[in-house]
C-alpha positions as a Markdown table, in Angstrom:
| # | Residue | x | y | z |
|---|---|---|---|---|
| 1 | Unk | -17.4 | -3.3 | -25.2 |
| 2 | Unk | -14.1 | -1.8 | -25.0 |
| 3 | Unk | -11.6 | -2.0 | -22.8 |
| 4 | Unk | -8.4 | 0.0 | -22.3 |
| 5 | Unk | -5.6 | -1.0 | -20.3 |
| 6 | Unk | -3.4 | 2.6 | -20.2 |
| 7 | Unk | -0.7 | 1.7 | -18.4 |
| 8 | Unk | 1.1 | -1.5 | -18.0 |
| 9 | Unk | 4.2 | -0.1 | -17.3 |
| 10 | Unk | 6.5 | -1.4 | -16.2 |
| 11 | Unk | 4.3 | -4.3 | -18.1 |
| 12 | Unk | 2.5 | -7.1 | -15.4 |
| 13 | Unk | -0.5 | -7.5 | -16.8 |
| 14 | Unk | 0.4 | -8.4 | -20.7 |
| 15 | Unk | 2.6 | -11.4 | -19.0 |
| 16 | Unk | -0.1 | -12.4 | -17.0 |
| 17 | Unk | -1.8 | -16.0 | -17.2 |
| 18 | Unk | -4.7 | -14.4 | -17.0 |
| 19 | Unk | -4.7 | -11.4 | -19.7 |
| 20 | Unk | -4.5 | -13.7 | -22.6 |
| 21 | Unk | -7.4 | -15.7 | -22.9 |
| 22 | Unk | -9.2 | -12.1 | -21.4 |
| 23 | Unk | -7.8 | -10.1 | -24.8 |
| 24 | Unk | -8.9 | -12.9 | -27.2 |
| 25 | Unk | -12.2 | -12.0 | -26.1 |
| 26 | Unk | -12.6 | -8.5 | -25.5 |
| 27 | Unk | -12.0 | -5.3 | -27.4 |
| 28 | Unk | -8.8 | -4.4 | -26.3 |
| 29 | Unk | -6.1 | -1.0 | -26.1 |
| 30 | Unk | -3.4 | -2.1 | -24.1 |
| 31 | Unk | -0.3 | 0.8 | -23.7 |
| 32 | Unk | 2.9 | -1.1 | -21.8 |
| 33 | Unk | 4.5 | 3.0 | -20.9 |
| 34 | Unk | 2.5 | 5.2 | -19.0 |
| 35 | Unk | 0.7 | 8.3 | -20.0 |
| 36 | Unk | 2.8 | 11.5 | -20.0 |
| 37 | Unk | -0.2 | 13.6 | -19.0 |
| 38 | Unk | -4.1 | 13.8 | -18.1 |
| 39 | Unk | -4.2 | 14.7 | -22.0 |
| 40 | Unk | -2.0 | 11.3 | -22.8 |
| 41 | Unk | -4.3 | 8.9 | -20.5 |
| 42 | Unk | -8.1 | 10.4 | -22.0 |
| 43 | Unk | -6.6 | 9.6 | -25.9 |
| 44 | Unk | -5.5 | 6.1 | -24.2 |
| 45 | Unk | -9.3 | 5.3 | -22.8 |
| 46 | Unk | -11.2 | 7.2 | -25.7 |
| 47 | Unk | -14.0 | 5.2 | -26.4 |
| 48 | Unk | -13.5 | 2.6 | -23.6 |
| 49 | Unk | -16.5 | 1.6 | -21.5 |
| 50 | Unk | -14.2 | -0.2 | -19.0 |
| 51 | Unk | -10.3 | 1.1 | -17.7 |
| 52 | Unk | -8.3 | -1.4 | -15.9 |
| 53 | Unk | -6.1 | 0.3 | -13.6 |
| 54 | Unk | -2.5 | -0.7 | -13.1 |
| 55 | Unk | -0.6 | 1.7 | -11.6 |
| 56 | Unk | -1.5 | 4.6 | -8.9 |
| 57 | Unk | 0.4 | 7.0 | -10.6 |
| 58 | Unk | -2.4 | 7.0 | -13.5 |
| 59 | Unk | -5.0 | 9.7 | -12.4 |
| 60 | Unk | -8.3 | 9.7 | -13.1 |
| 61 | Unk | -9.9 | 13.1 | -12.3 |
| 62 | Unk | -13.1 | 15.0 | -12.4 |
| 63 | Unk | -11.4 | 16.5 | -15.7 |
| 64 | Unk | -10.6 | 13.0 | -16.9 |
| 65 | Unk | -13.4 | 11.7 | -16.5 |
| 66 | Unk | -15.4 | 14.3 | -18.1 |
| 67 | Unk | -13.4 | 13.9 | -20.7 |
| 68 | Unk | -14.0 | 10.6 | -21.0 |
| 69 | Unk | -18.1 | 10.4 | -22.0 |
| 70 | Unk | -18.0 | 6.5 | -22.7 |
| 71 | Unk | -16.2 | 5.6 | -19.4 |
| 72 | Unk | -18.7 | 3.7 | -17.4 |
| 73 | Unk | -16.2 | 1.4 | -15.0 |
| 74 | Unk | -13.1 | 1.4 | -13.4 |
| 75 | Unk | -11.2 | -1.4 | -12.4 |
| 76 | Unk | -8.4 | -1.1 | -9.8 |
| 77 | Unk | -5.6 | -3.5 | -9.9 |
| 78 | Unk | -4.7 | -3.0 | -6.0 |
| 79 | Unk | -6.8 | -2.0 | -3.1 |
| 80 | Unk | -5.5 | 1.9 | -2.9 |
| 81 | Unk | -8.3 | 4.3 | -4.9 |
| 82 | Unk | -6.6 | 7.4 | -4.1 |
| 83 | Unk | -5.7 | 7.8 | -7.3 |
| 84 | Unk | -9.6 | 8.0 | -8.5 |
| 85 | Unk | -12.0 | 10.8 | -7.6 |
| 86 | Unk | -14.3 | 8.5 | -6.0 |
| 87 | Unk | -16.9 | 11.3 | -5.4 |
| 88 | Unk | -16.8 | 12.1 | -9.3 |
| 89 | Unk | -17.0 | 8.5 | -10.4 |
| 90 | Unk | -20.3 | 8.2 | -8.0 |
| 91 | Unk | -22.0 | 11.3 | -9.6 |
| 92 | Unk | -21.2 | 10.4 | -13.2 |
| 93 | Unk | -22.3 | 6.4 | -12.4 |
| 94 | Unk | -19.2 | 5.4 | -13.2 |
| 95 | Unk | -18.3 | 2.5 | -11.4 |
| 96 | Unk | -15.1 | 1.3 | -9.3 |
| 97 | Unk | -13.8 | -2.0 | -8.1 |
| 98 | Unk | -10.7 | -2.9 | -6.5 |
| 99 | Unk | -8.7 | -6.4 | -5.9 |
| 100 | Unk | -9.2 | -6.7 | -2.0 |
| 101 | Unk | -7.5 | -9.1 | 0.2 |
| 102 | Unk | -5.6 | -10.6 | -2.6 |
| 103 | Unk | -1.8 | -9.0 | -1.4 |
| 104 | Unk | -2.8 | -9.2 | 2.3 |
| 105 | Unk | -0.7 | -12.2 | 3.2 |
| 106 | Unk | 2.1 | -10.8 | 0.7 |
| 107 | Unk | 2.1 | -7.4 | 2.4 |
| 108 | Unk | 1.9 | -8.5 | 6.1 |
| 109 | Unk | 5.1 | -10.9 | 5.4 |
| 110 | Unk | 7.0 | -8.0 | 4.2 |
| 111 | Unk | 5.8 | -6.0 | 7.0 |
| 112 | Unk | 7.3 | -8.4 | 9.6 |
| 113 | Unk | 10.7 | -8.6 | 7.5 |
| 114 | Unk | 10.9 | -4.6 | 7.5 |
| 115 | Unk | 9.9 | -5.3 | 11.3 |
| 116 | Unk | 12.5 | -8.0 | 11.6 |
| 117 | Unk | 15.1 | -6.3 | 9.9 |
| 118 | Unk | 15.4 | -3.0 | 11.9 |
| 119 | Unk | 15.1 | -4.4 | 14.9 |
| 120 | Unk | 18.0 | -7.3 | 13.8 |
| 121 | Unk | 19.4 | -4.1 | 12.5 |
| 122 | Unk | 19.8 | -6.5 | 9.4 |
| 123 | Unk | 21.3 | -3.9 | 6.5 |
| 124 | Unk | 24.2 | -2.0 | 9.1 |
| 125 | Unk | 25.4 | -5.3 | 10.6 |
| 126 | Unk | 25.4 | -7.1 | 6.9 |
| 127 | Unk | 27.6 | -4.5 | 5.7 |
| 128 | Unk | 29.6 | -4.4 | 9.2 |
| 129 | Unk | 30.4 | -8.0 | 8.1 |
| 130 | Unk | 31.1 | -7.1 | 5.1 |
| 131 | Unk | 33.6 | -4.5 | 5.9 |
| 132 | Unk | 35.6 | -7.6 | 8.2 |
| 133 | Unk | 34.5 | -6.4 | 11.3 |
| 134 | Unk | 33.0 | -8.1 | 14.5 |
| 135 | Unk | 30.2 | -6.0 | 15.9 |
| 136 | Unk | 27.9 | -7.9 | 17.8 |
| 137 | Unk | 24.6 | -7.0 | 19.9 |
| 138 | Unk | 22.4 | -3.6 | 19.7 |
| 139 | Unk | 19.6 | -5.9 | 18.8 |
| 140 | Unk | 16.1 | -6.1 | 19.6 |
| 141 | Unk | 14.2 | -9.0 | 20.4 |
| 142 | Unk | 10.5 | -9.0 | 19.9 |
| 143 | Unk | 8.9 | -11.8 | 21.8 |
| 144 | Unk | 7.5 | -10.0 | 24.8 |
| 145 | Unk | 7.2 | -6.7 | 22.5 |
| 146 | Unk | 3.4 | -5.1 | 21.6 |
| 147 | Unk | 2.8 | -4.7 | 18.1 |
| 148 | Unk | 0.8 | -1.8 | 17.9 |
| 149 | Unk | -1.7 | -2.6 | 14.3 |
| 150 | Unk | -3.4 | 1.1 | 13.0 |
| 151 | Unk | -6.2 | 0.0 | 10.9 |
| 152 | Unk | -7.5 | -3.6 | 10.7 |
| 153 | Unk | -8.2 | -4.3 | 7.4 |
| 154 | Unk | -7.4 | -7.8 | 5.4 |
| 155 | Unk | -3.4 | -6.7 | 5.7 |
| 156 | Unk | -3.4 | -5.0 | 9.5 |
| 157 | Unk | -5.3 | -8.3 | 10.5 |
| 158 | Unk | -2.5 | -11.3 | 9.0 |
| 159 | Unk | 0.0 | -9.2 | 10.6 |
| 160 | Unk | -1.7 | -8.8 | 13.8 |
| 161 | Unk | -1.8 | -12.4 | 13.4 |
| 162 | Unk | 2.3 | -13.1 | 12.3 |
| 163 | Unk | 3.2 | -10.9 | 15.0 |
| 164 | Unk | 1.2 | -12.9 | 17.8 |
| 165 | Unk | 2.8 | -16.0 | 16.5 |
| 166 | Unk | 6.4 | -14.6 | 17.3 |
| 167 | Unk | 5.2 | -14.2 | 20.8 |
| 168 | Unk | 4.1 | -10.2 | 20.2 |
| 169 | Unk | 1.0 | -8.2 | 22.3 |
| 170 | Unk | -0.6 | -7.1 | 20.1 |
| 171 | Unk | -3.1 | -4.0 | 20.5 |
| 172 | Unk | -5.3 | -2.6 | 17.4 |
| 173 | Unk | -7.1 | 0.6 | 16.3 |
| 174 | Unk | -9.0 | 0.8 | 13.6 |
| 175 | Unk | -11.9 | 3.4 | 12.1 |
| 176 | Unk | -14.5 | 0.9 | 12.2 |
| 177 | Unk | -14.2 | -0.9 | 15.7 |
| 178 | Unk | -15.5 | -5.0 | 15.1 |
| 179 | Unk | -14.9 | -6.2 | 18.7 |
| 180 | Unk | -16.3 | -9.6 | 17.0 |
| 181 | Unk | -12.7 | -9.7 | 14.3 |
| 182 | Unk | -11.6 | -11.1 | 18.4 |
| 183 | Unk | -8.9 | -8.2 | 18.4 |
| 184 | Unk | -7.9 | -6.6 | 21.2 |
| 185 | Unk | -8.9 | -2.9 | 20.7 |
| 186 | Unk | -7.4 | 0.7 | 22.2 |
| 187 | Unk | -7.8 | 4.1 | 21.5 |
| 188 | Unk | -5.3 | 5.5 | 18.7 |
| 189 | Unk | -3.4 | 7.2 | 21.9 |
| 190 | Unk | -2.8 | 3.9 | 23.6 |
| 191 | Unk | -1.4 | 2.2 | 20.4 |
| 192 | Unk | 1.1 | 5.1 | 20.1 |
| 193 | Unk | 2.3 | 4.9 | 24.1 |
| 194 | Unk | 2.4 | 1.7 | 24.5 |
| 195 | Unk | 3.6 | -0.4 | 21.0 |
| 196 | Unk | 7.2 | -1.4 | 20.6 |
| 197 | Unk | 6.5 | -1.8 | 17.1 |
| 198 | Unk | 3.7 | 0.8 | 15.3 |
| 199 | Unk | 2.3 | -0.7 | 11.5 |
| 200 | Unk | 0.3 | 1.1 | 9.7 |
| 201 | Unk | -2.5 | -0.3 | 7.2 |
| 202 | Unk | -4.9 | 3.0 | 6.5 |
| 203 | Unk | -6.1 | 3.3 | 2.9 |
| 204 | Unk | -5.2 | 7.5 | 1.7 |
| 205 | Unk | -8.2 | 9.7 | 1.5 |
| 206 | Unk | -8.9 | 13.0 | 2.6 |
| 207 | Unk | -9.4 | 12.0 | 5.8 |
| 208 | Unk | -6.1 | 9.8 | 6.6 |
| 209 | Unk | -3.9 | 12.7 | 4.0 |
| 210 | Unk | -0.8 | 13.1 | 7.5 |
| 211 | Unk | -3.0 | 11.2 | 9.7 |
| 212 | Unk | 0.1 | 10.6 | 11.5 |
| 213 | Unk | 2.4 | 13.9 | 12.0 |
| 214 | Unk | 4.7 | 15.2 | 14.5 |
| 215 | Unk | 2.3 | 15.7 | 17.4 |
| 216 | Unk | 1.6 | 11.7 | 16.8 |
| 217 | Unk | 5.2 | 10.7 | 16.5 |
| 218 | Unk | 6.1 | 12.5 | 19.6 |
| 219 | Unk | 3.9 | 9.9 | 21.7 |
| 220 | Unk | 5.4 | 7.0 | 20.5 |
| 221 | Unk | 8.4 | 5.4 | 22.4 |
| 222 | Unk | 12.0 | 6.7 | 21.9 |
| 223 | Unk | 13.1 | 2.7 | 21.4 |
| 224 | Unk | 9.5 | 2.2 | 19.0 |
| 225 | Unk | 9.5 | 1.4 | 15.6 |
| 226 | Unk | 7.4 | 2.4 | 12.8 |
| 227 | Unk | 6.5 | 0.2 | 9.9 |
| 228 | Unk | 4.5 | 1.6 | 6.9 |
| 229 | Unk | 3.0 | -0.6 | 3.9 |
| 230 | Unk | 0.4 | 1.0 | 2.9 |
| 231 | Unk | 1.1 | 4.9 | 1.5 |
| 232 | Unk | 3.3 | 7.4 | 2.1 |
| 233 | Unk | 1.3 | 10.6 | 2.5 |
| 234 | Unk | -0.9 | 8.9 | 5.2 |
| 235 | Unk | 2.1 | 10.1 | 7.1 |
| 236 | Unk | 4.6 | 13.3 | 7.1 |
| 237 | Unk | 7.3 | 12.2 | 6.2 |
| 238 | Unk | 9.3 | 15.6 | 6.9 |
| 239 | Unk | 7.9 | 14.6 | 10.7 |
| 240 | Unk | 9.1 | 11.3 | 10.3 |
| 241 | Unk | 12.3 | 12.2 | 8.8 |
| 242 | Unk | 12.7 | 14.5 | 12.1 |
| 243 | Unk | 11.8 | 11.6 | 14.9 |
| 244 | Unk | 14.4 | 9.7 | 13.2 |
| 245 | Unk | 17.3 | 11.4 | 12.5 |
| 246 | Unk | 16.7 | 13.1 | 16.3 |
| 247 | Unk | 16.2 | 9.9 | 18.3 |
| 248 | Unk | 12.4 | 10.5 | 18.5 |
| 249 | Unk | 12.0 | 7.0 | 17.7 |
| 250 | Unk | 15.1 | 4.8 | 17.2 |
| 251 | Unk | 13.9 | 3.6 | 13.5 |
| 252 | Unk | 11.4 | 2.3 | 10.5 |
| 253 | Unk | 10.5 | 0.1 | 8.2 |
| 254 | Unk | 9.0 | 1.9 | 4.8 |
| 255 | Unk | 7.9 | 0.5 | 1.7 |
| 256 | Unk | 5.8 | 4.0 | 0.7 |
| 257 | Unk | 6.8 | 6.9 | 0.1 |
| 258 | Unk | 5.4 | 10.3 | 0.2 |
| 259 | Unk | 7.0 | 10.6 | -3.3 |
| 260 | Unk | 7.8 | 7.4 | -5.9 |
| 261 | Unk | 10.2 | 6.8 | -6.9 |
| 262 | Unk | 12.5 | 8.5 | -4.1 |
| 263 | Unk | 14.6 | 11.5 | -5.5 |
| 264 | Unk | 18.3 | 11.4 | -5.3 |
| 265 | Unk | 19.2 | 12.6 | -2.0 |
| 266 | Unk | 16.7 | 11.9 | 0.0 |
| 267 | Unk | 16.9 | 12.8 | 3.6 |
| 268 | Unk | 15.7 | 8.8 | 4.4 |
| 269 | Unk | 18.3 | 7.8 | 2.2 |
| 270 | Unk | 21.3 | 8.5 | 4.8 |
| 271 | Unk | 19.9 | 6.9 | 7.7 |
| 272 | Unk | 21.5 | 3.9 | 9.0 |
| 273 | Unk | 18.0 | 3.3 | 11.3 |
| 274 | Unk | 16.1 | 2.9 | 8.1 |
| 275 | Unk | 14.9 | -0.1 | 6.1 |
| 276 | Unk | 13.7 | 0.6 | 2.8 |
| 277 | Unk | 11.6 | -1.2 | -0.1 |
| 278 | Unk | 10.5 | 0.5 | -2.9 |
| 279 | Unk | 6.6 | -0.3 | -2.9 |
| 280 | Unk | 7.1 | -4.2 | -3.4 |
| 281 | Unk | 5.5 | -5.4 | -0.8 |
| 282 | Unk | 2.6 | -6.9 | -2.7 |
| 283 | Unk | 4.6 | -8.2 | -5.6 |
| 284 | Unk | 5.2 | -11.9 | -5.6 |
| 285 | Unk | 4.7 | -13.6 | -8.4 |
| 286 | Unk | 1.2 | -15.7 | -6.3 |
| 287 | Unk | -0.2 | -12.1 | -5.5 |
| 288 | Unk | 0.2 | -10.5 | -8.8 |
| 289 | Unk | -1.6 | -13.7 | -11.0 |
| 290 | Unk | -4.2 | -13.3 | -8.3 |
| 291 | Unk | -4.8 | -9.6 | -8.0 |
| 292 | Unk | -4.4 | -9.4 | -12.0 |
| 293 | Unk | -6.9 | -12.0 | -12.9 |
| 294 | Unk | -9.5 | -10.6 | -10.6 |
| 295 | Unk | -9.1 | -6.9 | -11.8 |
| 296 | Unk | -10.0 | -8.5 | -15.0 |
| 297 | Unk | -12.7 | -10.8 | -13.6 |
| 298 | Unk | -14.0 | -7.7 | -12.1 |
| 299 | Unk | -14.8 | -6.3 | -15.7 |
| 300 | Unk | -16.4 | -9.3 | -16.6 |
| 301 | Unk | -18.8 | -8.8 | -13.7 |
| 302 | Unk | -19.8 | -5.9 | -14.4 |
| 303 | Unk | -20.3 | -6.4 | -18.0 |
| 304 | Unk | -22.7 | -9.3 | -16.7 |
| 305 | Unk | -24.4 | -6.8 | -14.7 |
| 306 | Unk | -23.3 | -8.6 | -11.1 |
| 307 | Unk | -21.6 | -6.4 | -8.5 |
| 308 | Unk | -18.3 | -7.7 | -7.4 |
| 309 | Unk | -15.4 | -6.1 | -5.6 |
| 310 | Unk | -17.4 | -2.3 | -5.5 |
| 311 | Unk | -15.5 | 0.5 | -4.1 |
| 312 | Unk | -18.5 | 3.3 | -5.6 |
């Protein structure tokens, strides 16, 4: 079978430990830029049986896959699928698998540095020092702080987890209550009241597209902050970008963005109350061999007929 690999860029997979020994043995297009347009990405994958997916920014549509007549599988380097027309891939029997869990203990540690680091006030006071000045205090500690965890998935739970350890509350919500994952659960309204700290870890669909918008904002704290790993549209960001720059909240973490890269002049950008990443928070070099050599271990499961890692 063949399988096409449209878009290593910039390139992770081609480097990987795993992608050798995985193209000496498979049929392999490989493209280390990224397709220009929906036309661009169904030349890449003509003729494949099986995509691997590297970057979100890659589409693959209704049209795309339509387009696409010997696409029978998907496989998602990450655990975000908003990218793929999930409902499509189902009806055409195309399936999709994603790398879960593998970034979670990568993710929730950059989570609780973003944490860390706005309520250290890390970036102003760095360059305060920098500068020769003295300025000392206007700190937050956070033992004796709740954590407020929206979504308990394999990330929202290690984090739960880290910020317990530094002597945090911690209070979760989640769309699919386990009371036996042991966590201490609250209605969505509670988690915005009451958290010192809000992190999100919803996966974007249709259903979680501003999940979090002014109205939401407004009932958090005017001394909370808000962390966000997992995308950017799962929140407005122009009702974000309000809270903050009016005192609303007093600041936030973000590694997502409700467009990547940022554009030149963005709003965020002037805020001294802001820490930003941009989307790194899974990217070590232990998460990416890992997450890499199961996307492709995925494809071999599925070309041995087991099921392993299914999203549809």
């Amino acid at each position: 079978m063949k399988v096409a690999v449209p878009d290593d860029a910039p390139p992770v997979m081609a480097p990987s430990a795993a992608w050798a020994p995985f193209a000496a043995t498979h049929d392999v297009a490989w493209f280390d830029t990224l397709p220009a347009d929906s036309e661009e990405l169904i030349a890449r994958i003509a003729g494949a049986q099986a995509v691997i997916n590297i970057r979100s920014s890659c589409r693959f549509t209704e049209s795309v896959m339509a387009s696409s007549p010997s696409l029978r599988m998907i496989s998602i380097w990450g655990t975000g699928t908003d990218n793929v027309d999930l409902d499509a891939a189902r009806r055409r029997g195309i399936r999709v698998t994603n790398t879960p869990g593998v970034a979670a203990a990568s993710i929730a540690e950059h989570c609780l540095a973003l944490m860390l680091a706005v309520a250290r006030r890390l970036i102003p006071v760095d360059a305060s020092v920098r500068r020769g000045e003295w300025q000392r205090g206007n700190s937050v500690q956070l033992a004796g702080k709740t954590l407020g965890i929206i979504g308990l998935g394999a990330i929202g739970r290690r984090f739960a987890q880290l910020g317990s350890a530094i002597g945090m509350r911690v209070i979760c919500w989640t769309m699919n209550p386990n009371p036996a994952l042991g966590f201490h659960l609250v209605p969505l309204d509670e988690v915005l009241r009451d958290a010192d700290v809000v992190s999100l870890h919803l996966r974007l669909s249709g259903k979680t597209h501003h999940f979090l918008g002014a109205a939401e904002l407004a009932r958090m704290k005017p001394s909370a902050i808000f962390i966000n790993t997992a995308r950017g549209p799962i929140v407005d960001e122009a009702a974000l970008i309000g809270a903050l720059e009016s005192g609303q909240i007093a600041g936030a973490g973000l590694d997502v963005f409700e467009q990547e890269p940022m554009p030149p002049g963005h709003a965020l950008a002037s805020l001294d109350n802001v820490v930003m990443t941009p989307h790194c928070a899974g990217i070590t070099p232990e998460t990416l061999e890992a997450g890499l050599a199961l996307a492709l271990s995925n494809v071999d499961a599925w070309m041995e007929g087991r099921e392993q890692n299914v999203v549809v």
